[in-house]
N, C-alpha and C positions, 0 to 999 in steps of 0.2 A: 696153693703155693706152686711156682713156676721154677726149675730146677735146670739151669743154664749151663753148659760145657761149651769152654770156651780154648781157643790155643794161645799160648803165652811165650814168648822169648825173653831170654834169662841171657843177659850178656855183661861178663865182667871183665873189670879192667884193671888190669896189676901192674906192678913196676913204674907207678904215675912219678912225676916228677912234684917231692914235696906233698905228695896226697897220698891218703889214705887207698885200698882197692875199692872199687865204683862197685856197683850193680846197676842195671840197669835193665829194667821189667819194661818190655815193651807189650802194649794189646792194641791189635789192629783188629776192629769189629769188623768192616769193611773197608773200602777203596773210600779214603777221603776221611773216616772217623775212627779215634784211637785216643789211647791213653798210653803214658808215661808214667815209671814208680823208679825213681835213683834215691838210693841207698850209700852213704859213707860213713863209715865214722860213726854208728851208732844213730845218725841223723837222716830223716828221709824227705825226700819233695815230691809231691806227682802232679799230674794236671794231667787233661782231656781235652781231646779241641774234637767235635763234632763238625768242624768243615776246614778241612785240607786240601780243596781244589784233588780232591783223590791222590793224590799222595799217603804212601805209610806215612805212618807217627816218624817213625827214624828219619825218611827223606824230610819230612814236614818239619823236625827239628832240628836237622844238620843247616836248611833253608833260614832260618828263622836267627833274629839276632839274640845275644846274650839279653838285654834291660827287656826284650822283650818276653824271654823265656823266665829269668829271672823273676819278675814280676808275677808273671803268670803261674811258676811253679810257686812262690811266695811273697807275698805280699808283703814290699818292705820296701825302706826309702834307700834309695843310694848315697846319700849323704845325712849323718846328725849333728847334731849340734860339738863341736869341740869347748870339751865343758874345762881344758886347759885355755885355750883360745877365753876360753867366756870369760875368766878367772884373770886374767889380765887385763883385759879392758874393761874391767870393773874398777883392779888398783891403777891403772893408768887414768880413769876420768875420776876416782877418788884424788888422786894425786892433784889435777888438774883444779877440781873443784875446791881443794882445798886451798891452796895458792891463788887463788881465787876471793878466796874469803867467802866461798858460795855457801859452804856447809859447816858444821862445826866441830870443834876436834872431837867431841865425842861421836858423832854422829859419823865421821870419818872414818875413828877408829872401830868401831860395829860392824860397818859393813866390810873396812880392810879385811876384818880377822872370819869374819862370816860370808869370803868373795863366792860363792859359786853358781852356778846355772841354778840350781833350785830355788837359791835366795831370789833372783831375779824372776822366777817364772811366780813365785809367792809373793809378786808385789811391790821387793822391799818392805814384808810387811810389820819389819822391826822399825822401820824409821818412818818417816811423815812422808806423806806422796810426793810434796813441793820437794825434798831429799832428790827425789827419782828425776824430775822436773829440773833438776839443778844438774843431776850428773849425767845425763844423756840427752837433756834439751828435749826431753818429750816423758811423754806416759811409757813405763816399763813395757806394755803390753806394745808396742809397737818398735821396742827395740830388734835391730835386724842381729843375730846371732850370728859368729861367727860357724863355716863347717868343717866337717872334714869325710872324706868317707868310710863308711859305713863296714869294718871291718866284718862283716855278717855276709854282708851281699858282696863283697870280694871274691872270699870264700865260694860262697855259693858260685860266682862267675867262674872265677878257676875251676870247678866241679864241672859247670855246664861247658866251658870249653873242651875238657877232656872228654867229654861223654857225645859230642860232638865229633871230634877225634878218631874215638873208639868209634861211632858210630859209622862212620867212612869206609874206616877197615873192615869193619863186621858187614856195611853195602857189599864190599869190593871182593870178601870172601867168598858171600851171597853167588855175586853174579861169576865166579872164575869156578864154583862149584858146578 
């Protein structure tokens, strides 16, 4: 077993606007490779970049954009499905289809009262395909969903800007020491 001591900076961030205090665990191994550990809220992200054109982790991540950092610290979409969004344009092509004479009142009223993103990713598996076929002019599976974003990866972007922020001031510290 190999037993490593390493130096670590610990920089927090208080009085954020709307946030919770930061932490922010910076390890610079060497010139160009480092890791990142931010802390809020109970919730934590880190990442490691192994090639920084030699830059610290802080310069390297004050440099770097949010969707890029984001990503990188976690793995997430910036936009989901609006499962309000979905819910409507369910009863709006029920509507349509009905007046239509495409579907039948029972089969109408099934899917009005059972409208939501699940019903649709399961198929329509209460009614007959040719149902699906009728209300969106194609196979379920190829319906384009409405989005919205991704109130997860907000959050986290507001995080990554302040700790960006913070990181500036704690450079600017650095170098007037």
């Amino acid at each position: 077993m190999k037993v490593e001591k390493s130096t670590v900076t610990k920089v927090r961030l208080s009085e954020l606007d709307k946030l919770d205090p930061i932490t922010v665990i910076l390890e610079n191994y060497e010139p160009g490779k480092g890791k990142i550990i931010i802390e809020c809220y109970g919730k934590s992200w880190s990442s490691f970049w192994p090639a920084m054109s030699g830059r610290s982790v802080e310069q390297f991540f004050i440099d770097c954009g949010e969707d890029y950092l984001a990503n990188n610290l976690q793995s997430m979409q910036s936009h989901i499905d609006d499962e309000d969004a979905v819910q409507e344009m369910i009863w709006k092509a029920v509507l349509k289809s009905r007046r239509n004479g495409d579907i039948s009142e029972f089969d109408a009223r099934e899917i009005w009262e059972n409208a939501s993103i699940e019903m649709l990713k399961d198929g329509l598996s209460m009614v007959d395909f040719d149902v699906c076929q009728k209300l969106f002019e194609g196979p379920w599976y190829e319906i384009s969903f409405p989005q919205k974003l991704n109130p997860s990866y907000v959050y986290l972007c507001r995080i990554i800007v302040a700790v960006q922020q913070g990181l500036k001031e704690y450079i600017g510290m650095k170098e007037a020491a």
